[in-house]
Structure formats: C-alpha cells, structure tokens
N, C-alpha and C positions, 0 to 999 in steps of 0.2 A: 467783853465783846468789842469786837474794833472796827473803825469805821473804813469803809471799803477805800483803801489806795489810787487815786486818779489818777496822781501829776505822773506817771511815767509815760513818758511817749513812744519809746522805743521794746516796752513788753506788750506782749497782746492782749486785746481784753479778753476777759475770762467770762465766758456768758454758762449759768444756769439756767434751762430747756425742762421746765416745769411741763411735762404734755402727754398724754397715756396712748395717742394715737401717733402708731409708727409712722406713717406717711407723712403726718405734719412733722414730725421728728425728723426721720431723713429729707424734708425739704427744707427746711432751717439750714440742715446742717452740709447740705447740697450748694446752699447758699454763702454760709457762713464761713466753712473750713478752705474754700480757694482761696477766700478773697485776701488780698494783700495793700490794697491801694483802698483807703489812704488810712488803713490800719489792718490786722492781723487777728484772727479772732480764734480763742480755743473754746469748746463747746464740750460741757456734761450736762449730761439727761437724766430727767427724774421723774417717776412713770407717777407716781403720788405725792400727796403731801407729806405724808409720814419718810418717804423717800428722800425729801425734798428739804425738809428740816435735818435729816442727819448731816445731808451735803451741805448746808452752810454751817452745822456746827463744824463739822472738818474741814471746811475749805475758804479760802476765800474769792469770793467773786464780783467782779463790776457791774454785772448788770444781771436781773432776772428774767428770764420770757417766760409769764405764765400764763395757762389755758387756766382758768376759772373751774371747770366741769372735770374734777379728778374723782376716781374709784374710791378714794375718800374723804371726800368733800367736794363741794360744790357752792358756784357763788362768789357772792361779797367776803364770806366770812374765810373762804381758801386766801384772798389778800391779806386779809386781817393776821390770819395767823401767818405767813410768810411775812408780814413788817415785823410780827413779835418776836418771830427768831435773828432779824437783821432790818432794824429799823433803817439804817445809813444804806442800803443797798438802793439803786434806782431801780425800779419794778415798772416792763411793758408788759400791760393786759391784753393778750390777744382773745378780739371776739370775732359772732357771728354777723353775715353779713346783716349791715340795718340795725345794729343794734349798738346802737352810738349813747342809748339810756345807758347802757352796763359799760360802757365805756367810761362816761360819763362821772357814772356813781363810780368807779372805782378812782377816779382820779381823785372825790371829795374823800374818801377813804383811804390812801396815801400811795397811791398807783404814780410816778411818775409822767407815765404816757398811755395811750391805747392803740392799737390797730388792728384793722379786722383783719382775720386771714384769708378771705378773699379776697384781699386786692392783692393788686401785682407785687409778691413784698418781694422778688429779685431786685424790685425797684427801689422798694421804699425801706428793707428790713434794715438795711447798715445804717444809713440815714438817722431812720429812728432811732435805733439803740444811738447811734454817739450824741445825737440833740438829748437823750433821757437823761447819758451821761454828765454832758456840762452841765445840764439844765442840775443835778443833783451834785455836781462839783460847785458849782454855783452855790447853793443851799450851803453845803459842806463849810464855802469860806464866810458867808455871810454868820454862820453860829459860831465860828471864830471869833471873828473881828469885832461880836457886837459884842465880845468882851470888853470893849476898848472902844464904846460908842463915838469921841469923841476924835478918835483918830480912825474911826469907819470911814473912810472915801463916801461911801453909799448912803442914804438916811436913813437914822435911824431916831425914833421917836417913843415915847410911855404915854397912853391914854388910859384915864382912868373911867370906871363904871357910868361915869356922869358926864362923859365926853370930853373931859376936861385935859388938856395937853400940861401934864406934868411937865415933861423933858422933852427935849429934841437936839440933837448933837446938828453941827454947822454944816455939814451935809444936806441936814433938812430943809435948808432957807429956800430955794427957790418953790419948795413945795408951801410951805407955810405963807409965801409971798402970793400964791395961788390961791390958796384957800382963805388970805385973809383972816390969820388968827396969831398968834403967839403964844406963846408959852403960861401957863396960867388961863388963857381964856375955853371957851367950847368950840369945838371942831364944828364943821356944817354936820347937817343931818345926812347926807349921803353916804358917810361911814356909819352909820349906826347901826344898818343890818349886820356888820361884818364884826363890827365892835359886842354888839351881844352876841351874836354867834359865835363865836370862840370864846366868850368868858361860859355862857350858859351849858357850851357843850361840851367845854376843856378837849376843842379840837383848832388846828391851825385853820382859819381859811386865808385864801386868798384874792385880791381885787384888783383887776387892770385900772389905768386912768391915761388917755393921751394929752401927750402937749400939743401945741398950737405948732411949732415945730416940726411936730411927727414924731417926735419921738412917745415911746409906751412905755412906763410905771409899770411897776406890781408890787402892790405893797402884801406883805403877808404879817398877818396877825396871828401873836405868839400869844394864847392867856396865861397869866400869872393868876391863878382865880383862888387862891393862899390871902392875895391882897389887894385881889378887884380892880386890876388893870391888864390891859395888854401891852405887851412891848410889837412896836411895829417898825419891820425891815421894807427897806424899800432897794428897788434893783431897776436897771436900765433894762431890759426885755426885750427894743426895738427890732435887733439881730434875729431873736430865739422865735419872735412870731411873726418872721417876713419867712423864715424857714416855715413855720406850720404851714403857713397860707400856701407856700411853694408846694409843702407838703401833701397840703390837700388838693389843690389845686391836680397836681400830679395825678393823684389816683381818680378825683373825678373824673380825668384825660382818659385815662385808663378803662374804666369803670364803659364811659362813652363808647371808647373803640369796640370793647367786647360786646356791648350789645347791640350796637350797630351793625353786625354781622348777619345779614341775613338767614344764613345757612345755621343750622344747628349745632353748637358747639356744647360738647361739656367733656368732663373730668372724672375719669374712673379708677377707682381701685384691684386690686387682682379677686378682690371677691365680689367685683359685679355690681357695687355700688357707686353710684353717685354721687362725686366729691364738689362740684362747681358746673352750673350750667348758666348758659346766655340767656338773653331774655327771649329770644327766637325760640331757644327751646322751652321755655316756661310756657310761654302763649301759646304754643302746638298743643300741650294739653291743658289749658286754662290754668294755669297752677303761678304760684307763687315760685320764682327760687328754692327759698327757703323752706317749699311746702315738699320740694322734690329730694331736696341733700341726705342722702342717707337709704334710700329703695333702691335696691336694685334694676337696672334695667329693662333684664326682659320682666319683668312685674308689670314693670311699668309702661313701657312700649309693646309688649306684647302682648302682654297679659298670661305667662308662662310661670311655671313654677320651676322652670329650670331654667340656661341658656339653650338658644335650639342650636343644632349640632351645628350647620353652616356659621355659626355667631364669629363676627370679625372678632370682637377684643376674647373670643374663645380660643381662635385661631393663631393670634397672637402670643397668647402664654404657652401654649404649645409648642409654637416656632419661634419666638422671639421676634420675630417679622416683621415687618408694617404688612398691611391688610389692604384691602378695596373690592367691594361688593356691593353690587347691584341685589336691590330684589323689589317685591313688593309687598305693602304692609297692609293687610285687609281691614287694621281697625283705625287704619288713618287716611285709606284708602289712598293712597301714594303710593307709587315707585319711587325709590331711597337708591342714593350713591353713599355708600359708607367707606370713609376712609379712618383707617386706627391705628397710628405711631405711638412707639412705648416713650414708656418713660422712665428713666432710672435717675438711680442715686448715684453720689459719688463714688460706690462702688464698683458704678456699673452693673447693679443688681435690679433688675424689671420691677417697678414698685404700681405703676398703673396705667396708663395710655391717656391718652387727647382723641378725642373722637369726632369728626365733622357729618355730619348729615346733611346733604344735595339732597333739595325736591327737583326728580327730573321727569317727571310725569309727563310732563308737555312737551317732551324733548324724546320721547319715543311714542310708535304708530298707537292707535286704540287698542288695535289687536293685540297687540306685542304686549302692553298691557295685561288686555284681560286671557292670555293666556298665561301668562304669570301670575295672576289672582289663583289658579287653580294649582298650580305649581311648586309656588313658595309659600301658598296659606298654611302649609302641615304646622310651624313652626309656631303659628299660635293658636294652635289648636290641641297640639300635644301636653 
C-alpha cells in the first residue's frame, strides 16, 4: 500500500465521492469539476463500501468524501473500514445537520475533517478538502522526520507509562521550558488523560495547548504499548485553526442568513421530497428540520397522497420552467405565493428545485380569500 502523493501542485486532486444518494453526488461534483482556482479537482464515485474499497485498491487518491449511511454499512464502523483499506488517505465525514456528535466521533476514529451537508459547501467544500489535505501532508511529513528526531525542526519527545520524559529532541525546549521539567523527570499531570489513552487503547490521540504569544501546539500521541511509552509529535497548528474558526465562523454566517428568511424556503428532489428547509419552514408546522428531511411534500403540506395536479415543482418537471402560483392552503389556512426554480447539474440535467413560499393572505381582499377556500381546497382533499 502506498501512501497518498501530495507535493505535486500542478496535477489535480483526485477526490473519492463515497455517497449512495445521486443528488448529493451530482452536487459535489456540480461543485467540484468547474472549479480551477486555486486547484483542479477530478471526482470518482462509489455508491458503497464494498464499491468504495475496490476503488482504492485500483486507484489512487488525495482525499475521501464519505457519507457514513451506505447500502452496506453504516456508521462509525463504514470510517473504520475505509482507513483499513488506505490508512494514509485524509478522509471528510459528511453528516447531518446538528450532528457534530458523529462528526466528532469520527475524527477520534481517524476521520481527518467533518462537514455537514447542509451547509453552504459551494462555500466551504474546496476549502475543506485542501485544509484535510495539508493538515494529513502535515501528519505524512512529521512520521518521516520523526525518523530523525534530532534533526526534526518540530518536537518531538518519548514519555513513558509513569510520565516520565525519556527523550526530547532540541526542538522540544521551549515546550519543556513551559512545562518545567527535563528529561528524566515527570511531565505535569495535564497530559496524563492523553498519555493513558493512547497506551490503554493503542489508538493516536491528540491535544491542543496555546502559547502566551498566540501561537497553538498540537501535540499527538503515538503508543508504543510493546514498551509502555508513547512517542509524542508536536506541530505549529496556529494557521490550520485560525482557518477552522474562519471556517466555522463562515457557515454560522450562512446557517444565520438562511433562516433569517422570513418566507419559506426549502430544497426538493424530483421525487417530491424534501432535501433542506429553513427554520420558517420548520415552525409553520412545529417541526424540527431534521424532523421534516426526507417526506415528501404534499404529505406534508397537504396532506395528499399524491402531488395535486396544479403542483408548481409538478409543473416544472414537466416543463422544465420556473413556476409561480398562487393558491390557498385549507390546513394552514393561508393564501401561498409559490415560486419553483430548478435545479441542475453540471450537465444541465433538472436534479431538483428551490422552492419559496409568500404568506400573502393579508395582501388580498377577505372575499378573494374565502372564495379560493372553496376553489383550491380539491387538492388536499383528493
């Protein structure tokens, strides 16, 4: 097995699209396949895991995009087995939104990065990928170098079971000058969570520390647990997590705008489900987000077991169109301005629409109203 090629600047990165659903599929790659500035990116897909491990024994690639939730497997354990076929690849977890637990857990499980796919990733997908990259080019040259601790630029240090600082190469002094200890003596007690957790579990962790300067540490713990120490790397970080903070900071921004939107906004596929809604629309029917992603529409706003014939995003897959319709909704008791622009792929292929919902109840007479109660009710009622 060989460890994934980084330093070339001028070939594209090669991204593997771990994802069983088309839509997230062609919006990656919607995403991914224009873009040229300030790198180039080629994109294969793999609808499983079993899919997914053939393509990295034949291929190689920079970086993983994986959905968790595949036709054969699901979970923690779909990471797990993607490191075992290419431990050296940097792997983004894409989750649901709010769920920054499974993000989380998979980073302590050897996930390089997480991001949900409801945020804006026009915004944020290249981004990530190239920060997962250096941040595992990074990793890549530090298990080099610590061949040669003593000509490591970075620190590098052996603690053993008992706290006790074995070794430290000349790199490490301004750390060791911090912590007040040398070589021979016991480290403070603030590393000890992280020092038995890698011997105990024969897994890497790793632990931020700032300096007074601003600058950020991260030390990671390697067990040797053959001989009851860990070897610990240390790296400058400052860069990598003034980008996270940008990073998050970003899609909070994002996150804000969209449901700041008074009007009802969500996200549909051509089979009439709901792929992303605003908070506008969650609170029209009490609902969580995440309670609504996946029901179809009129289920849901109508209460219909089909779409009703007038239905804008109906009228759109028929025509290709954008839409605009008025009506009135008996079980919301509003009059609706619907407007429904599609949405394709980089082929130019209709994969789902953006839908807005006006309450404009107040903006027409009583009458006019309740003469459209009688009018446009057929539609949840059939």
């Amino acid at each position: 097995m060989q460890e994934t090629h980084l330093d070339s600047e001028n070939e594209a990165v090669r991204v593997l699209f771990v994802e069983d659903d088309p839509i997230d599929r062609r919006l990656v790659e919607r995403i991914l396949c224009p873009c040229l500035n300030p790198v180039q990116f080629t994109v294969s897909s793999a609808e499983s895991l079993a899919e997914a491990a053939e393509s990295l024994k034949d291929k190689e690639y920079d970086v993983v995009l994986l959905d968790l939730g595949l036709p054969d497997s699901d979970g923690i354990e779909t990471l797990r087995a993607i490191s075992r076929e290419n431990p050296y690849v940097p792997i983004v977890v894409l989750t649901g939104l709010n769920d920054e637990d499974t993000g989380l857990q998979a980073i302590e499980n050897g996930a390089t990065d997480y991001l949900a796919k409801e945020l804006p990733l026009n915004m944020l997908l290249v981004r990530t990928i190239l920060l997962a990259i250096q941040r595992k080019k990074t990793e890549q040259k530090a298990r080099i170098m610590a061949r040669f601790p003593q000509e490591n630029p970075n620190p590098v240090l052996r603690i053993s079971k008992a706290r006790k600082l074995l070794d430290a190469n000349i790199a490490s002094s301004p750390i060791l000058e911090k912590w007040g200890c040398q070589v021979g003596e016991c480290l403070p007690e603030t590393f000890c969570k992280s020092l038995y957790e890698a011997l105990t579990s024969d897994k890497v962790c790793s632990l931020d520390f700032g300096w007074q300067d601003g600058r950020i540490f991260s030390l990671t713990f390697v067990p040797v647990t053959e001989e009851d120490y860990v070897n610990v790397y240390g790296l400058d970080v400052t860069d990598y997590r003034k980008a996270e903070k940008e990073l998050k900071e970003a899609a909070e921004a994002w996150n804000s705008t969209f449901d700041s939107i008074t009007d009802l906004v969500s996200v549909h596929d051509k089979e009439f489900k709901l792929v992303r809604v605003n908070k506008a629309f969650a609170d029209t029917f009490g609902m969580k987000p995440q309670e609504i992603v996946g029901r179809t529409c009129y289920e849901l706003v109508h209460g219909t077991d089909e779409p009703w014939p007038d239905c804008p995003l109906k009228c759109l897959l028929d025509g290709g169109k954008p839409q605009r319709k008025e009506f009135f909704e008996p079980r919301l008791g509003l009059r609706l301005e619907v407007s429904c622009s599609p949405m394709l792929d980089e082929d130019g292929e209709l994969v789902g629409c953006i839908h807005i919902t006006k309450d404009i109840t107040n903006c027409k007479p009583a009458e006019e109203t309740a003469d459209s109660a009688s009018g446009t009710s057929q539609h949840s009622s059939n």
